[in-house]
C-alpha positions in Angstrom: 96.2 117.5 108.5 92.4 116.6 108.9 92.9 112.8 109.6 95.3 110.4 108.9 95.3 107.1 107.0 97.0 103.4 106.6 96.9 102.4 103.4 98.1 99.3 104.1 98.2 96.8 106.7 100.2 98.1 109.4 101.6 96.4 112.8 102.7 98.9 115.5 104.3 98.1 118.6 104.6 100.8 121.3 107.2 99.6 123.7 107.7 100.3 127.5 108.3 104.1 127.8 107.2 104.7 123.9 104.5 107.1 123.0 101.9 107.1 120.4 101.1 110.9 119.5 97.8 111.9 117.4 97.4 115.3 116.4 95.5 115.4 113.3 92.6 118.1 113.5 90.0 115.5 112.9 91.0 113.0 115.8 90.5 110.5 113.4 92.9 107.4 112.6 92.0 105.0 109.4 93.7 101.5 109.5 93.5 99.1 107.0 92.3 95.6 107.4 95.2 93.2 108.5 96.5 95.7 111.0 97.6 95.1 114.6 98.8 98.1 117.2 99.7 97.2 120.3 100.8 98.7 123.9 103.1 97.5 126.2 102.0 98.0 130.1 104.3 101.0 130.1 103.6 102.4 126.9 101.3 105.4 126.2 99.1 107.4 123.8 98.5 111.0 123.4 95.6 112.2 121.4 92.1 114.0 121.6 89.0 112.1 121.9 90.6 109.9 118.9 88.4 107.6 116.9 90.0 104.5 115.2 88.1 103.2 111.7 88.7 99.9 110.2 88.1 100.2 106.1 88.3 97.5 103.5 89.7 99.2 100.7 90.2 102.5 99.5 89.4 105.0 99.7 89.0 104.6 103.2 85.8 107.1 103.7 83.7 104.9 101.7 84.7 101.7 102.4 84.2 101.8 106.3 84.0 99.0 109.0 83.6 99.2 113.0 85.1 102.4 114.6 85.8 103.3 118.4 86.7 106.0 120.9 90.5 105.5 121.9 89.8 108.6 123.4 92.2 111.1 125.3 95.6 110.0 126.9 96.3 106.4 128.4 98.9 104.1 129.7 99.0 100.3 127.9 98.6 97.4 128.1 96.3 97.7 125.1 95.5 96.1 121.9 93.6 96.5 118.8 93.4 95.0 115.9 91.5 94.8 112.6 90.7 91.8 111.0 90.4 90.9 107.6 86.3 90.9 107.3 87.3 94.5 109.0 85.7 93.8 112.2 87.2 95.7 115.0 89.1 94.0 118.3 90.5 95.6 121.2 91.8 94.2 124.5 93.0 95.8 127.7 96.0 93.7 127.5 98.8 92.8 125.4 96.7 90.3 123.0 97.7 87.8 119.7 94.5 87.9 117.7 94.4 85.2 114.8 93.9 86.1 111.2 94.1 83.2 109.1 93.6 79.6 110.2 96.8 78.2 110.1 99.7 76.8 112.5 100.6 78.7 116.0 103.6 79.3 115.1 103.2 80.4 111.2 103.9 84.5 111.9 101.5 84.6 108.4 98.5 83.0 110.9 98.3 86.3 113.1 97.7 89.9 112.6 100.4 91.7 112.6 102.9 88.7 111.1 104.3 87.7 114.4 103.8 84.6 116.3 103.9 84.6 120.3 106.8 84.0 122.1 107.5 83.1 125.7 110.2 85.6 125.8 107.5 88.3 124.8 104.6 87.4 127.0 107.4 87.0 129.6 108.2 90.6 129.4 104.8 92.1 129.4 103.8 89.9 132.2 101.2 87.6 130.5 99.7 87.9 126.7 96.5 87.3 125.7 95.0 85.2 122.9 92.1 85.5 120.6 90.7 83.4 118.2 88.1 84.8 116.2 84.8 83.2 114.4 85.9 81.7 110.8 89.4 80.9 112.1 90.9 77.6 113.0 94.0 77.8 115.6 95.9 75.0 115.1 98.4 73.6 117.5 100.6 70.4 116.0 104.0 72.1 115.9 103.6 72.6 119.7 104.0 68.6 120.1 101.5 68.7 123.1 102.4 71.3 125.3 101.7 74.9 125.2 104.6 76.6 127.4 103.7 80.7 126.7 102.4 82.5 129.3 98.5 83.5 128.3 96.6 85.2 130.7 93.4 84.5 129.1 92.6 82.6 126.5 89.3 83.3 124.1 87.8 81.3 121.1 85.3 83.5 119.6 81.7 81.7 118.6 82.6 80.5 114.7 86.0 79.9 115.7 88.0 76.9 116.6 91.3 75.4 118.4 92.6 72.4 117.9 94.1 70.6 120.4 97.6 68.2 119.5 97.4 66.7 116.5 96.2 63.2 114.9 99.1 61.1 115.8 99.7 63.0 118.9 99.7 60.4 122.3 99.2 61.9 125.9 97.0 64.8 125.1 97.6 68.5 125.2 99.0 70.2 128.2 99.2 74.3 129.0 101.6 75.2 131.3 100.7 78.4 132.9 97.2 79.3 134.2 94.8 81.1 132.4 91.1 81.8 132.0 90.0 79.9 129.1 86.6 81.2 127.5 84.9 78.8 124.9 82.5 80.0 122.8 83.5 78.6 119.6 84.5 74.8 118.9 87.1 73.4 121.0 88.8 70.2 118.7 90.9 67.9 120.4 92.9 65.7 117.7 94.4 62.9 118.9 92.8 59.6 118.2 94.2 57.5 120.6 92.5 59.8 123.5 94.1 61.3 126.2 93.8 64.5 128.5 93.8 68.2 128.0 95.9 69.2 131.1 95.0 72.8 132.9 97.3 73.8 135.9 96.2 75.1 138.9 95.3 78.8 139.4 92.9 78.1 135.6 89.1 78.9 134.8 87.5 77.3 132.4 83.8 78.8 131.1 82.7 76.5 128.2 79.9 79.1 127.2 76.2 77.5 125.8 76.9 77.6 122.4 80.0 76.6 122.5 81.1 73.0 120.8 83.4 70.1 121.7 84.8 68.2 118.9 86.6 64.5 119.4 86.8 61.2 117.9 86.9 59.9 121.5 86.5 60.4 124.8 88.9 62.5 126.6 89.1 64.0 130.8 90.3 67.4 131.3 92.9 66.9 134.0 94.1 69.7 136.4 98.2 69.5 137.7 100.7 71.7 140.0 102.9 73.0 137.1 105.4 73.5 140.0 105.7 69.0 139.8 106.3 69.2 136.4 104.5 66.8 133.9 102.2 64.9 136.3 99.2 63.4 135.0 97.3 65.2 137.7 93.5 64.5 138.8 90.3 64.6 136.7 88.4 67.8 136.6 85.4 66.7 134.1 85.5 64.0 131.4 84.3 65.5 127.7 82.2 62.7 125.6 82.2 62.9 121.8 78.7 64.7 122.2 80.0 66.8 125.1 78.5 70.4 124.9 77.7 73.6 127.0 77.4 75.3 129.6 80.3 74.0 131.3 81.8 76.1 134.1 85.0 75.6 136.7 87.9 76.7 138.2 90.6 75.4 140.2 93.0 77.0 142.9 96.3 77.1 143.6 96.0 74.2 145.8 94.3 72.1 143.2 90.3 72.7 144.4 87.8 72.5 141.5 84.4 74.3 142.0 82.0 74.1 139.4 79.7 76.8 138.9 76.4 77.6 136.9 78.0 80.9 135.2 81.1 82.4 134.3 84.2 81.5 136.1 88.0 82.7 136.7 90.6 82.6 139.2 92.5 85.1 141.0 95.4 83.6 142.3 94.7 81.7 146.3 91.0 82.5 145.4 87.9 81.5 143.4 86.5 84.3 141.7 82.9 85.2 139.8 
């Protein structure tokens, strides 16, 4: 067999102590738009200088999006997925990557079909999440509080997250840290105002570009998770004309540093 090809929209999972074996002659993998593969940190892949290509319809060969090396042999965590305008994601990490704008926890608003879990992200020791441009995330059946563990969070310039929901009161809280990245539109819903709660141990990098949309004024607070759902101390307020660059992070023990480029946090530590 020269190569091999998904003629449909596929999502593999390769669990702890699972392989993935390629062995076609070619070394080369098609996968149809829609599709989702993803390692667990104890998963693996065998192949041969392997090169994955996204296509958009068939037959695959002429219809051809992005295309990289997955190379040789490695060990997960890894991730990649191809979206629908057959644009090519990958992440060194057990990553959610959003495919339609729709509700967190609609399975039909993520490649793949499947909605994160804290159970899953649990297992794997931290998920990522990806929001990519011409997609909305958006958050109401959450009720204000985001309790999945994301290691990093990433809203791709053209995308968007919205925060809560239009009749939500309080705010939005997440509660487990995480780098958040920002280069898209972050929307916080609620009209009676409030916070967007990060917990200690976060960085937040709202990029140039990036866009904050409100119909009020809100603060970004930061809190020790470990108390619960404190209310926490003010780490920047974001008016309705709030925009980037905007960059901080805050330690375990509840320091903010604000920095003129890209920040993140590495657990007792500030780190650039």
């Amino acid at each position: 067999m020269t190569d091999f090809t998904f003629q449909y929209a596929i999502n593999i999972i390769i669990e702890n102590g699972g392989v993935f074996q390629h062995l076609t002659a070619n070394s080369r993998l098609f996968f149809f738009a829609g599709s989702l593969c993803t390692f667990y940190s104890q998963a693996s892949f065998v192949g041969s200088g392997t090169v994955i290509f996204a296509f958009t319809a068939l037959p695959a060969s002429s219809n051809l999006g992005a295309s990289f090396t997955l190379g040789d042999s490695f060990t997960g965590a890894f991730t990649f997925g191809i979206l629908l305008s057959g644009e090519l994601q990958y992440f060194d990490s057990v990553t959610f990557i959003v495919g339609l704008s729709g509700s967190f926890t609609d399975g039909g608003t993520w490649l793949g079909g499947l909605a994160p879990t804290a159970d899953l992200c649990d297992l794997v020791g931290g998920c990522g999440l990806y929001i990519p441009s011409g997609c909305s995330l958006l958050t109401a059946s959450l009720n204000g509080q985001l309790d999945i563990n994301f290691n990093e969070i990433t809203v791709a310039s053209g995308g968007t997250f919205e925060l809560g929901s239009l009749g939500l009161a309080g705010g939005f809280r997440f509660m487990s840290e995480f780098i958040f990245n920002v280069y898209g539109t972050l929307s916080f819903l609620p009209t009676s105002g409030g916070s967007i709660y990060l917990p200690f141990g976060c960085g937040l990098n709202f990029f140039g570009d990036a866009s904050f949309q409100s119909s009020t004024d809100i603060t970004i607070n930061t809190f020790d998770v470990t108390l619960g759902a404190v209310e926490g101390t003010v780490m920047t307020s974001l008016s309705t004309d709030f925009s980037g660059p905007y960059y901080a992070a805050v330690s375990v023990d509840g320091t903010v540093e604000t920095a003129t480029s890209r920040k993140s946090y590495h657990h007792d530590s500030f780190k650039t």
